[in-house]
C-alpha positions in Angstrom: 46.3 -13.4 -66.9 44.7 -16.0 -64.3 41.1 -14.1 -63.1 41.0 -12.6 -59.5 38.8 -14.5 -57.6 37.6 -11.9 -55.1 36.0 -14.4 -52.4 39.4 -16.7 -52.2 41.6 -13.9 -52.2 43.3 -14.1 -48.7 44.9 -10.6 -48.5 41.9 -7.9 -49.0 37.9 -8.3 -49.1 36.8 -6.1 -51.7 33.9 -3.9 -50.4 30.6 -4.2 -52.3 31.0 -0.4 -53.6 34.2 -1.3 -55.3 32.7 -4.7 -57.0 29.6 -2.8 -58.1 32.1 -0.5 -59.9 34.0 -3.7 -61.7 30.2 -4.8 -62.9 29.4 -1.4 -64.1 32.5 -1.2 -65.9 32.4 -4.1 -67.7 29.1 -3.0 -68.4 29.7 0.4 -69.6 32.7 -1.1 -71.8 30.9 -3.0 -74.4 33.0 -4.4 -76.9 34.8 -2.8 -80.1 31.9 -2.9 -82.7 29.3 -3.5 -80.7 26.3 -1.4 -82.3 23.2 -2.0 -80.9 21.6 1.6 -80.8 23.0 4.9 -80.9 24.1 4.3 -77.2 25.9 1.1 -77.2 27.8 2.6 -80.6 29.4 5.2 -77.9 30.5 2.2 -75.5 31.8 0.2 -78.3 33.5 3.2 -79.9 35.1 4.3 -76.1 36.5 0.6 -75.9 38.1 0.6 -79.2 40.0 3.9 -78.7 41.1 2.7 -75.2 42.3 -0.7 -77.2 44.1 1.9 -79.4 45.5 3.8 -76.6 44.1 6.9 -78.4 43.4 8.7 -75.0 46.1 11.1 -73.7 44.2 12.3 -70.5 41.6 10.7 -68.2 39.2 14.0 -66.3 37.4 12.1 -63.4 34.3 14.0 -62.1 35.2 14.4 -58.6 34.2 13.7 -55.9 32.2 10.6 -56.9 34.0 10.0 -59.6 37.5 10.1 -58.2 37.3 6.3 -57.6 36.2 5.2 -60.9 39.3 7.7 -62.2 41.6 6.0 -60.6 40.7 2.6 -61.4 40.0 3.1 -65.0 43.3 5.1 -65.0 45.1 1.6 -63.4 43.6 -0.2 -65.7 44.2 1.6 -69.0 48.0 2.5 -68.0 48.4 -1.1 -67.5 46.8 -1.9 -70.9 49.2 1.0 -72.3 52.2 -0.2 -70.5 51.7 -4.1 -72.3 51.2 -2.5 -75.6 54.7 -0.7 -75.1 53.1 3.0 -75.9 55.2 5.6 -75.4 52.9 8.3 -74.1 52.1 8.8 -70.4 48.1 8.6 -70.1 47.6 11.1 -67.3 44.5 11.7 -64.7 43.4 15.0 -63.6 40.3 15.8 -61.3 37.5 18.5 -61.7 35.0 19.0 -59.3 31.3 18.1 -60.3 29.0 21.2 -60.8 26.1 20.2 -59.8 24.4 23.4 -57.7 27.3 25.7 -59.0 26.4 29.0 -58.5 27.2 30.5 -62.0 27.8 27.8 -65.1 29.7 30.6 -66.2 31.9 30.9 -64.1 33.2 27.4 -63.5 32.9 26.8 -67.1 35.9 29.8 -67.7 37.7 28.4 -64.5 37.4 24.8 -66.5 38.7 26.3 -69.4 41.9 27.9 -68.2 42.7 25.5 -66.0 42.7 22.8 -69.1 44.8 25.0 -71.4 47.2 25.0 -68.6 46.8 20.7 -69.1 47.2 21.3 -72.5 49.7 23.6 -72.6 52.4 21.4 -70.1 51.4 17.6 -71.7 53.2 18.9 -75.0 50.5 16.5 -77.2 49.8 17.4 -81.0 46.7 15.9 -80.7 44.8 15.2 -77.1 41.4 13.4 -76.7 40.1 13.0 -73.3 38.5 10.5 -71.5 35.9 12.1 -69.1 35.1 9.5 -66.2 31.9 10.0 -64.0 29.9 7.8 -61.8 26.3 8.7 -62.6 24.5 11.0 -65.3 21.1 12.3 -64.3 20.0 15.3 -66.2 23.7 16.3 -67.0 23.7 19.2 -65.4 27.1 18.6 -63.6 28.9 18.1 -66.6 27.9 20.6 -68.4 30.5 23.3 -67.8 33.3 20.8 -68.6 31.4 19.8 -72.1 31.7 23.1 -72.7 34.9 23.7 -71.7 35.9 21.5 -74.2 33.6 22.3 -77.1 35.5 25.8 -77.6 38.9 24.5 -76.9 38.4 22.1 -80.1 39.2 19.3 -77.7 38.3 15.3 -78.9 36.7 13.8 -75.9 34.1 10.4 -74.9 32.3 10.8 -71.6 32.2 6.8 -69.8 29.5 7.1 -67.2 29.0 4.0 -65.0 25.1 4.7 -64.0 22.3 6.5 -66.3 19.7 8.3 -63.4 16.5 7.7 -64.0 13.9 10.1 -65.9 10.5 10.0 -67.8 11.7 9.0 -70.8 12.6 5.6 -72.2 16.0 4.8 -71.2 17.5 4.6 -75.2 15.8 8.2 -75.3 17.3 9.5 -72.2 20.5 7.9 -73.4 20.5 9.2 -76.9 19.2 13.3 -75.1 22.4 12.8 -73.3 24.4 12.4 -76.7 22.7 15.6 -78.0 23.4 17.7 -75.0 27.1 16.8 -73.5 28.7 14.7 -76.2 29.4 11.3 -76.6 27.8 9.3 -73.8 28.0 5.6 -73.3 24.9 3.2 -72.3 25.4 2.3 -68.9 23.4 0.3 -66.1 20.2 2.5 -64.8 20.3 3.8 -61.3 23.1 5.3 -58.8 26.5 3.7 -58.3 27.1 2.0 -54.6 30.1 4.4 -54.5 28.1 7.4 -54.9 28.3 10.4 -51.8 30.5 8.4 -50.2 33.1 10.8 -48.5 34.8 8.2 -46.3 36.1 6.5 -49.1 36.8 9.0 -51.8 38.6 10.8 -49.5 37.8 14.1 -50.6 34.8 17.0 -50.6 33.4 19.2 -53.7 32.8 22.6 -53.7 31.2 22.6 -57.2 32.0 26.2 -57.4 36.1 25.6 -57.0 38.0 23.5 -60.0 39.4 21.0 -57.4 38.2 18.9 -54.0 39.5 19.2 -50.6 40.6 17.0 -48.0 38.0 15.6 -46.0 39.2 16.8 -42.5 37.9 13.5 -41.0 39.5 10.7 -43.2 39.9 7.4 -41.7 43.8 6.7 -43.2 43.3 3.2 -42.6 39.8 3.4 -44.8 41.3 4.8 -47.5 44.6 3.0 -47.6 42.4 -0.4 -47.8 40.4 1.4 -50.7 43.7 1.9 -52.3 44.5 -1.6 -52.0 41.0 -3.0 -53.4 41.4 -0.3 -56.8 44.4 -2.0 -57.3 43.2 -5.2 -57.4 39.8 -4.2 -58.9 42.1 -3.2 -62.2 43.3 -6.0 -62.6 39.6 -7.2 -63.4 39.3 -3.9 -66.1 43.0 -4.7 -67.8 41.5 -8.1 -68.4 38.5 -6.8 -69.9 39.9 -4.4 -72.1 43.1 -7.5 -72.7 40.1 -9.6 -74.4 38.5 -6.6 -76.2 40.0 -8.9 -79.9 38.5 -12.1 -78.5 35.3 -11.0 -78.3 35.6 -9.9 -81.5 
């Protein structure tokens, strides 16, 4: 596949929260067997079950993370699609729970709504992909890990930013591992695309399951942002394409 050159591409500039995205991606997606630490085992490990389309459902952390859903999900339904699979990777959105008012609480509303997922995708076996844009403390994801955890459900959590803390950034990494799952090493600090309303189109209640509307979307804003995930996968099939080269 010839690579998209974003800056002689004629049709649609891609914004600079969108190419921050691609970098922290390709980032984030370190190559099968890549073992350097505890934390670049969990990227390598991710990119090898994507390469063996071993992931039946993609859960972005919305509202943040809706983006980076839906390009990952692009991307790996593409990579899917060329590898003639025969299941239909799917993408689902759970509102970030950051501030929730009882962990409790969302973490049962978490729980049925995914065993209604579960229930209707008629898989065997599932494993899910959990997509999010930054980790700080965790304390967002928390009732989803959860979820999970007692529903016996395989999942890898691909974060694009690590937040910064007092400890050493392997240490904060390898705390993460302990306390939600399996995390991936990603770059330090807060993703461009992060709070950004106008172009994710949608706002959290962390208390609900799903986002709603942002009652002042700019259509034409969000269309182009369509436009530039599109082409943006293109840049993450590659990667993931090349995962046996690099090998």
């Amino acid at each position: 596949m010839e690579k998209i050159n974003f800056e002689k591409n004629p049709i649609i500039e891609i914004s600079p929260e969108i190419k921050d995205l691609i970098e922290r991606f390709k980032f984030a997606l370190s190559g099968p067997g890549y073992a350097f630490g505890r934390e670049g085992q969990v990227g390598g490990k991710i990119s090898e079950s994507i390469m063996n389309q071993e992931y039946d459902i993609i859960i972005a952390e919305d509202a943040s993370g809706r983006i980076p859903g839906l390009l990952i999900h692009e991307a790996m339904k593409k990579f899917y699609a060329s590898k003639e699979a025969e299941q239909e990777l799917k993408l689902f959105f759970i509102a970030g729970s950051k501030n929730v008012d009882s962990k409790k609480g969302k973490k049962d509303k978490i729980s049925e709504y995914i065993s209604e997922v579960v229930s209707k995708s008629h898989l065997p076996d599932k494993k899910f992909l959990v997509v999010t844009d930054v980790i700080i403390e965790g304390e967002s994801l928390k009732p989803l890990t959860s979820s999970l955890k007692d529903l016996n459900i395989q999942y890898d959590i691909l974060t694009l930013g690590i937040g910064r803390t007092l400890q050493s950034h392997g240490g904060h990494v390898y705390s993460l591992n302990q306390e939600l799952g399996p995390v991936n090493d990603a770059k330090l600090g807060i993703p461009e695309i992060f709070d950004k309303r106008e172009l994710s189109g949608v706002v959290k209640n962390p208390n609900e399951i799903h986002s709603s509307r942002n009652s002042n979307n700019d259509m034409a804003k969000l269309s182009k942002v369509r436009d530039e995930i599109k082409i943006a996968a293109e840049e993450i099939y590659e990667k993931i394409s090349n995962f046996k080269k690099e090998d």
